[in-house]
N, C-alpha and C positions, 0 to 999 in steps of 0.2 A: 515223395518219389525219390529215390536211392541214385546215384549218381557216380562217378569217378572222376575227380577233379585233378589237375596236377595241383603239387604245392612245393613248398621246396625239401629237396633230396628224396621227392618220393609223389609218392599219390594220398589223396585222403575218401571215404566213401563219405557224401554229403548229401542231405538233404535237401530237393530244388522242391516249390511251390507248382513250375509248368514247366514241362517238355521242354528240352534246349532244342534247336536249331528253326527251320520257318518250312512250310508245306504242311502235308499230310501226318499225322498221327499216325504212329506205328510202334508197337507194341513189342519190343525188343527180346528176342529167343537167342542173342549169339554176336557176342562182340570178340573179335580176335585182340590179343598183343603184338603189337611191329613194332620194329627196330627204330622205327619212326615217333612212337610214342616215347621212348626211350631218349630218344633225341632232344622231344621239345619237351621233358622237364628237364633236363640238362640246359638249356636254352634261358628257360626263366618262363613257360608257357604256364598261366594259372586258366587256361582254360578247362570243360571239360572233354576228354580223352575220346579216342577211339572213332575210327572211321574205316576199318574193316566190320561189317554190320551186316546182319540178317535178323530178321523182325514179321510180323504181321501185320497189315492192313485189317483196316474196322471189317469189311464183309471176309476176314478170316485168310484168305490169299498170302501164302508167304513168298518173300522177296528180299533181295538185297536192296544196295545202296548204293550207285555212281556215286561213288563220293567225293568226284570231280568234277564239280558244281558247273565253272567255267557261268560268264555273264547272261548266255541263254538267248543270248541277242545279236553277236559279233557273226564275222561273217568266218571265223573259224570255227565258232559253236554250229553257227547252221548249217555247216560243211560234216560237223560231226565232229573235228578235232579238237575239242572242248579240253585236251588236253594245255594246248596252245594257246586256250585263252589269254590277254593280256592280262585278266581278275584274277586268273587261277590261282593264285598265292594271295589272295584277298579273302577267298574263303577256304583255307586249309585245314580241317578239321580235325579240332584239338590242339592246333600252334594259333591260326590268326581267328579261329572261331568255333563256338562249343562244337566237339563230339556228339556222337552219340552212345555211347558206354556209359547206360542209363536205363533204366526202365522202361521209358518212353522216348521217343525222338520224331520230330520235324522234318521231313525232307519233304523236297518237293516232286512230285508226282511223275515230272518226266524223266528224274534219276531215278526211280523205282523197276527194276529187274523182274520178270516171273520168274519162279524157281522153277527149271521143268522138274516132271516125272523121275525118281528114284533119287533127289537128294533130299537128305534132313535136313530141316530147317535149323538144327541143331548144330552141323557141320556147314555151314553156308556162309558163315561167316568167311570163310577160308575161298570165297569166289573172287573177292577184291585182290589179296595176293596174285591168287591164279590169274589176274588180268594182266598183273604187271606184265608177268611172267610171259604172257599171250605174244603182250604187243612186244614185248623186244624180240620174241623170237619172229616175230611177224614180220619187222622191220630187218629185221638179218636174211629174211629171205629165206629161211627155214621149211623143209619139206622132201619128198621124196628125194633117197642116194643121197642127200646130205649129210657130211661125219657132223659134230655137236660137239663139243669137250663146256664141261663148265666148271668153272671157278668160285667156289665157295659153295655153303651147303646149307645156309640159313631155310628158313623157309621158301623164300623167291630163288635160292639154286635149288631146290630139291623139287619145284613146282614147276621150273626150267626143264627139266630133265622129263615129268610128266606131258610136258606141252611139246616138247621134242618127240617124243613117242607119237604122242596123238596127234603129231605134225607129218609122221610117216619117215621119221630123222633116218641114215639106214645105221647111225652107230650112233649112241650117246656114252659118254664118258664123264668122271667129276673126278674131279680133285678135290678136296673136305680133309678138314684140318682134328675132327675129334672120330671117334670110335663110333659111335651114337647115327652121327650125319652118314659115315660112310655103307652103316647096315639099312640107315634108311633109304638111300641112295641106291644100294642091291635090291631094297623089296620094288623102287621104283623102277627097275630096267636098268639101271646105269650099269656098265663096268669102271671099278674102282681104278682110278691110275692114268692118265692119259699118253698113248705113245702115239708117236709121229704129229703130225701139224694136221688139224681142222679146218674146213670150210668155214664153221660158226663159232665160235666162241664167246659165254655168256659169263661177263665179269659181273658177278652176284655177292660178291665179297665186301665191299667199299675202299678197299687199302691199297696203296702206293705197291705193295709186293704183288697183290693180287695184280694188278692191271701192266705191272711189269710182266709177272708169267705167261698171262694172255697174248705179249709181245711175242713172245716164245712160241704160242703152241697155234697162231693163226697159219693157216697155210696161201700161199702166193695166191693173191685173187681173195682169198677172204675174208670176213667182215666178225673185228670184234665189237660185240652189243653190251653195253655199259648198264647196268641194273642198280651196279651200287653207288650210293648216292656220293661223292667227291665234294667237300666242302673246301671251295678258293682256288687257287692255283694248282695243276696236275703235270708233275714230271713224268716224262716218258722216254722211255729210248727209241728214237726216232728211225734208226738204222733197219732195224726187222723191218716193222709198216715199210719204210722207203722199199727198200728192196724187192721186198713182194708184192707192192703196191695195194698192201691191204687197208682196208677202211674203218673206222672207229665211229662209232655211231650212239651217241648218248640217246638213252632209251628214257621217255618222263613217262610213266600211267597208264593209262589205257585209252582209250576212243571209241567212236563208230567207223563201219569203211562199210563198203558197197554191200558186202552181206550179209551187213547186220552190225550188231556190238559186241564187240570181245570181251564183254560180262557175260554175253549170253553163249558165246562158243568157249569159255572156261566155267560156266556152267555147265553143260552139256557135260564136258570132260568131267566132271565130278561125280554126275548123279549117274557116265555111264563107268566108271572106276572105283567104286566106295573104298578101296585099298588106298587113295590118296590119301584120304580124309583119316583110312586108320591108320596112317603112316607116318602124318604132319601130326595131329592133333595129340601131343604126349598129356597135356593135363586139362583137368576142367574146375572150374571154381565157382560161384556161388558170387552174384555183385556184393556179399557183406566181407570176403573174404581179397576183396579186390588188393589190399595190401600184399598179400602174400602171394596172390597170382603175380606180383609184378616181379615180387623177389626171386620168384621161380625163374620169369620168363627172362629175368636179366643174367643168369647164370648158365651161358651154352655151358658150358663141361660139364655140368649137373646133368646131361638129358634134355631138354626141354628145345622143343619145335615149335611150334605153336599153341600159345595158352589161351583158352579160351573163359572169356567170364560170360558166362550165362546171368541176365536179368533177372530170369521168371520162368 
């Protein structure tokens, strides 16, 4: 069985004897690239990769992957914010434990998602992202008459902008730094450019410029939502937030809440917008070819959104 392992300065495709991870057997149709995999071979991670995932169950049923394991037992997991686990970086999949960017994968039954009616199991892979994307606009309080401006244009800004819309946002705007992000950003609803100050503002970027801009463009009363991930210490100019007494609010994953799970309501949004999935999704690859998906996907100015290696 075929595999994607990290190794150093790169990925290798490997041969495993049994399915990495512990659950359910699932028969993998759709592994995405994030900026996250990117990350932990730089890191020194020799696991293997990949926990944006869509796959099949033995009675056929396609599904994604909570890939936010969280203990299953704590009283933040039984509350649903499995995000919060104290474990949660205990099983991070692909940094502290295999992936699934494999043929086959392990999870366990109750991170298992249905896929509704009208998405491919093929483009599903791109549900995990969309989660992120869910809960920071969730936590920003995002929804009807609210402006939106976002900051960066990776796949979790351009799926920000999607989740805005579907949030009923009454203006979404991006700022996107290549040629590429800012047409996909037009095919998603956004207008290019942001003028005046926002209600929401989604720092989707990870960079010290980025989340100083978002200083700039929150407007008095409100809340910038943090998406990119900040490694150590974060300088800010503290003078805007004071003044307008806006909020800053670090966004981790996804969760459940009262009506339901935010895997299942950025599912929804998928299977009822197939324009996402043809918008994000610039390349696809073959797991023998996984080397060269990586090279794609590590080259924004090339094009490339989300790259997907297909198992089987």
């Amino acid at each position: 069985m075929k595999a994607v392992r990290s190794v150093e300065g790169g990925v290798a495709v490997v041969d495993l004897e049994e399915p990495p991870g512990a659950g359910e057997v699932l028969d993998m149709r759709a592994t995405s690239i994030c900026g996250s995999d990117l990350s932990y071979i730089r890191f020194g991670s020799r696991f293997i990769l990949g926990h944006e995932l869509a796959g099949v169950r033995e009675d056929g049923t396609a599904v994604v992957v909570e890939a936010i394991y969280g203990c299953l037992e704590c009283d933040e997991c039984a509350r649903g914010a499995y995000n919060l686990c104290a474990t949660h970086g205990q099983r991070a999949l692909g940094m502290t434990a295999d992936g699934g960017m494999a043929e086959q994968f392990r999870a366990p039954a109750v991170r298992l998602v249905d896929l509704p009616p009208g998405l491919d199991v093929r483009d599903a892979a791109l549900v995990e992202p969309a989660s992120v994307s869910w809960h920071a606009l969730r936590l920003a309080g995002t929804g009807p008459g609210v402006r939106v401006a976002v900051v960066g244009a990776g796949a979790l800004g351009l799926l920000a902008i999607a989740g805005a819309r579907r949030l009923g946002a009454a203006e979404v705007t991006l700022e996107a730094r290549h040629p590429h992000q800012k047409e996909a950003g037009e095919r998603l609803g956004a207008r290019i450019g942001p003028e005046g100050l926002y209600d929401v503002v989604v720092e989707a970027a990870g960079t010290p410029a980025s989340l100083a801009r978002c200083g700039e463009l929150v407007a008095p009363g409100g809340t910038i939502v943090v998406l990119g991930v900040h490694f150590g210490p974060v300088q800010l100019d503290w003078m805007p937030l004071f003044h307008r007494e806006a909020r800053l609010i670090p966004s981790l994953g996804y969760c459940a809440h009262q009506g339901g799970r935010e895997m299942s309501d950025a599912a929804l949004m998928l299977a009822d917008d197939p324009e996402i999935a043809r918008t994000l999704i610039t390349h696809r690859f073959p797991i023998e070819d996984a080397v060269e998906a990586f090279r794609v996907a590590s080259d924004k100015a090339a094009g490339a959104i989300r790259v997907v290696i297909e198992p089987s």
